[in-house]
N, C-alpha and C positions, 0 to 999 in steps of 0.2 A: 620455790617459785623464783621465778631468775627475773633479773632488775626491769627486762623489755616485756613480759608479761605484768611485772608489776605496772607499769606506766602505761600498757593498754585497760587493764581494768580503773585502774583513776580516770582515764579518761574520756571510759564508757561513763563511769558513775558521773562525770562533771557534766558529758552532754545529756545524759538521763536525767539529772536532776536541773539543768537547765530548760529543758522542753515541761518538766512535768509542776515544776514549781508553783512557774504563771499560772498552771489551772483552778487555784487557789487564790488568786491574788483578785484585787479589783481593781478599778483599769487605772488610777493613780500607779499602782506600782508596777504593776505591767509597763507603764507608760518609763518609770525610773529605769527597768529593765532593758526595755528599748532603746534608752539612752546610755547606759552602760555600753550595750552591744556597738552602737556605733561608735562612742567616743573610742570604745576598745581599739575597735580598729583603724581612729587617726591617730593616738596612740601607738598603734603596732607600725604603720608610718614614720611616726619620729624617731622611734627603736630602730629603725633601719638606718635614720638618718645619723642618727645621736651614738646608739649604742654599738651599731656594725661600722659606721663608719668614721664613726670619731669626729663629725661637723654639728656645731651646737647651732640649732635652730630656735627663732622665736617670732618665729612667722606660721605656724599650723593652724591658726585661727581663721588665717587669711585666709588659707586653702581653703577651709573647711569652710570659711563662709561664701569665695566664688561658687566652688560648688553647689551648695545651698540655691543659691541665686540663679545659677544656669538653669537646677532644676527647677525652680519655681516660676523665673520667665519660660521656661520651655512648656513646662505642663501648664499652666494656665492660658498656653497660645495654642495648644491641641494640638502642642509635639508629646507622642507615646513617654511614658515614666521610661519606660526599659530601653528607650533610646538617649534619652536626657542624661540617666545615668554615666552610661559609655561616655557620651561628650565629657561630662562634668570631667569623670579620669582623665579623660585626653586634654582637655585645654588646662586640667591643672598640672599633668606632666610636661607638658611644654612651657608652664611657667615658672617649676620646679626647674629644669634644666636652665633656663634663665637667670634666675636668680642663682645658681648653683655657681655662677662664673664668680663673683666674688668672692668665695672659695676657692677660689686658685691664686687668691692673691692675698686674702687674709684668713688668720686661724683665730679659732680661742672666743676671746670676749670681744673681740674685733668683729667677726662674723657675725655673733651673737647681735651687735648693734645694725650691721647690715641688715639680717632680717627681720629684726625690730621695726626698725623703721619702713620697711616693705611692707608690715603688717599696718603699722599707722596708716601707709600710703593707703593700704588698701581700704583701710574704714573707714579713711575721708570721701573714696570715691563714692561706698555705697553709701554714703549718706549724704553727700550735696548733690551727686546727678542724680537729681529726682527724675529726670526725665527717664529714666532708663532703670534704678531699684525703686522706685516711689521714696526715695527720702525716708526721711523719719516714720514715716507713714505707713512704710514696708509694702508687702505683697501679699495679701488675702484671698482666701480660696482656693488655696493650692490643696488640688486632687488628690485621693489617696489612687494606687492603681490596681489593676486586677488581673489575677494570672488565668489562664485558658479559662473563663468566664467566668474564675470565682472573686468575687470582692474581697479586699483586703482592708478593707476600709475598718474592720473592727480592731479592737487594739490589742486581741490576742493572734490576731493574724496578724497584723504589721507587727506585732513582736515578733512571729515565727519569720517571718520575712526579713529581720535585721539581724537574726540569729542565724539564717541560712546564709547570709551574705557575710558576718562574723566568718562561719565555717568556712565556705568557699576562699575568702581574699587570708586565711589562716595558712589553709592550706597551699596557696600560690604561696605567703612568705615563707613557708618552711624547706616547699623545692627552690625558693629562690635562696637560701642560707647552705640549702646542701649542694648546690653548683658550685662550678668556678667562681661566677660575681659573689659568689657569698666569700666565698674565701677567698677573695680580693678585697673585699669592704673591711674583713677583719685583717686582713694583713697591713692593708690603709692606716685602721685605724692602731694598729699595734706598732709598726715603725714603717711610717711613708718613704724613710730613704732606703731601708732594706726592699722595699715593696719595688720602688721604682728600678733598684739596681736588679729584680726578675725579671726585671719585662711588664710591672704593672703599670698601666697607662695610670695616672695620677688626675691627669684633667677628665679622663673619660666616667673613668669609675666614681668621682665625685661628685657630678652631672650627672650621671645615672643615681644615685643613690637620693641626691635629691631630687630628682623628678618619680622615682619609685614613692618615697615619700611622701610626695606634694598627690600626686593620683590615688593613696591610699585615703590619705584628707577630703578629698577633691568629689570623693566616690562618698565615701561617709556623709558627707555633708550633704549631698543631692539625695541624698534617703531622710538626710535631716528633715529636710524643705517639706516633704510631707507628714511625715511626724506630728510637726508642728502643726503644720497647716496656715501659717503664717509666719514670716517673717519679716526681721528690720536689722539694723547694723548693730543692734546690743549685744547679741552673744560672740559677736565674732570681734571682740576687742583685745588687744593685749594678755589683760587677765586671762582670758579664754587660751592664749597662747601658753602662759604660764601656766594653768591647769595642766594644759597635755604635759610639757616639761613634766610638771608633779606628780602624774600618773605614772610615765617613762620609771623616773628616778626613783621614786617610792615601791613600784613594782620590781624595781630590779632591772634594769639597761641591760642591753645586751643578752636577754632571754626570752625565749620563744612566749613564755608564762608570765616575763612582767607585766605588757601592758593589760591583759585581763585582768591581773588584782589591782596592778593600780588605778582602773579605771572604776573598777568596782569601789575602794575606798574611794575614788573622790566623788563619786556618783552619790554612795548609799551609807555613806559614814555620818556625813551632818544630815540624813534622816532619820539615822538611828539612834544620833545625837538631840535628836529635838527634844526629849524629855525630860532636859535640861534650860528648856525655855531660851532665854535670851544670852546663855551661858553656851550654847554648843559648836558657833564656830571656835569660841577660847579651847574648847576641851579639842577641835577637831587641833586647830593647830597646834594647840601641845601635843598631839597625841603623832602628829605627823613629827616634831622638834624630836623627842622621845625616839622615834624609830630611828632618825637618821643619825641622831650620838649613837645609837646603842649598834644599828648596822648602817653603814653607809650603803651598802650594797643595794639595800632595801628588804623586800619580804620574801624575798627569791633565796637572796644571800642567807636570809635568819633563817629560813628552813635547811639551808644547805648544811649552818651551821650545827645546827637542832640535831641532823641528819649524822653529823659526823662525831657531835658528842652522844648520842646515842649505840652508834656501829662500836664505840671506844668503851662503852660499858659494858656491852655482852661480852 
């Protein structure tokens, strides 16, 4: 069995036992599931941002909570969910390229503060203009929606709904890593002066990478908005930015496969931790310290490792 058959049956088995898991579960974890899938894919966002292009972001929160917010003022004013979404992507790619300019001017932990603080900027707005997110108060009643007249309103449907949109925006970032922009992002982020001396636009591809990221957040989070069915500016603070970071980096940067496992440990680890009572974020973050002495690379890299002392033993 040759290595690309192997890699299409694991990843029959991983979408087979992602559809057939949920029919077992009850709607608490369904519901975790749900949320895996989306953060997965603001997560698979920052990997584009972080890991193909070598710009350290800590602003995906933000994204993820304009978003959020487009879609929850849009569906509670009887704009269609499936048009709210598209927006959501669009106005957060266009604030993704925005913000992407200080990145032509600064690298590193530099940048990293730039969009820090973009991220602050943005959780003071939704939280004092009341007049426009309800403030503290948030937004209530936000609809689930329904595809050719079937309700999705139950939470094994909007599970399959956040798992089909998982697939679909997977599958746009894998033709976009096998194009030219893909290998442009990683030529970026590998050495910007060899990149520039081919003919790579530097300011273009930088601006693109993070408005690609900012729409993948952007998009996630307007799927949030009804998830929830309410929201307010708590999830979408700092911490939340640094989670996505912890998924990225714990999954493995720079891999098609990280942001999946890392969104799954940061999702379903301190649930699985609970039975440890008041002990389980200590064990979560030992257990994350632990992985990053033993592989920086992450759970990507340790398999690969696993992978390479095993082929050495046969």
């Amino acid at each position: 069995m040759n290595a690309r058959t192997t890699r299409a049956l694991a990843l029959a088995a991983v979408i087979a036992t992602a559809i057939i898991v949920p029919l077992g579960l009850k709607n608490y974890g369904i519901y975790l599931l749900s949320l895996w899938a989306l953060y997965a894919i603001a997560a698979q966002g920052l990997n584009l941002t972080l890991g193909y292009a070598g710009q350290i972001s800590l602003a995906q929160a933000a994204f993820f909570g304009v978003g959020a917010y487009i879609s929850a003022l849009a569906t509670t004013s009887g704009v269609s969910f499936w048009l709210a979404v598209p927006l959501a992507g669009l106005a957060c790619f266009s604030l993704g390229a925005l913000i992407g300019f200080p990145a032509l001017r600064v690298q590193h932990h530099y940048l990293a503060f730039v969009t820090l603080a973009f991220n602050v900027l943005v959780f003071l707005v939704l939280r004092n203009e009341q007049w426009l997110t309800g403030g503290t108060y948030g937004i209530s009643g936000i609809p689930r929606p329904s595809l050719f007249g079937f309700s999705l309103g139950a939470p094994l449907a909007f599970y399959y709904l956040c798992l089909g949109l998982l697939c679909v925006m997977t599958v746009a970032f894998w033709h976009i890593l096998r194009s030219p922009w893909g290998r442009a992002f990683a030529a970026l982020r590998d050495n910007p002066e060899r990149a520039a001396s081919l003919g790579v636009s530097l300011m273009s591809y930088t601006l693109l990478a993070f408005a690609i990221g900012s729409a993948e957040a952007g998009i996630a989070g307007a799927v949030f908005a009804p998830l929830v069915e309410f929201i307010d500016p708590t999830p979408f603070t700092v911490s939340m930015s640094l989670a996505f970071l912890l998924m990225v980096v714990v999954g493995g940067q720079g891999t098609l496969t990280g942001p999946f496992i890392g969104a799954a440990l940061v999702t379903l680890l301190p649930e699985w931790l609970r039975w440890s009572e008041g002990y389980y974020l200590m064990l979560y973050a030992l257990a994350v310290m632990v992985l990053m002495v033993v592989c920086p690379s992450g759970l990507t890299g340790l398999a690969r490792m696993a992978r390479r002392r095993w082929e050495r033993a046969q």
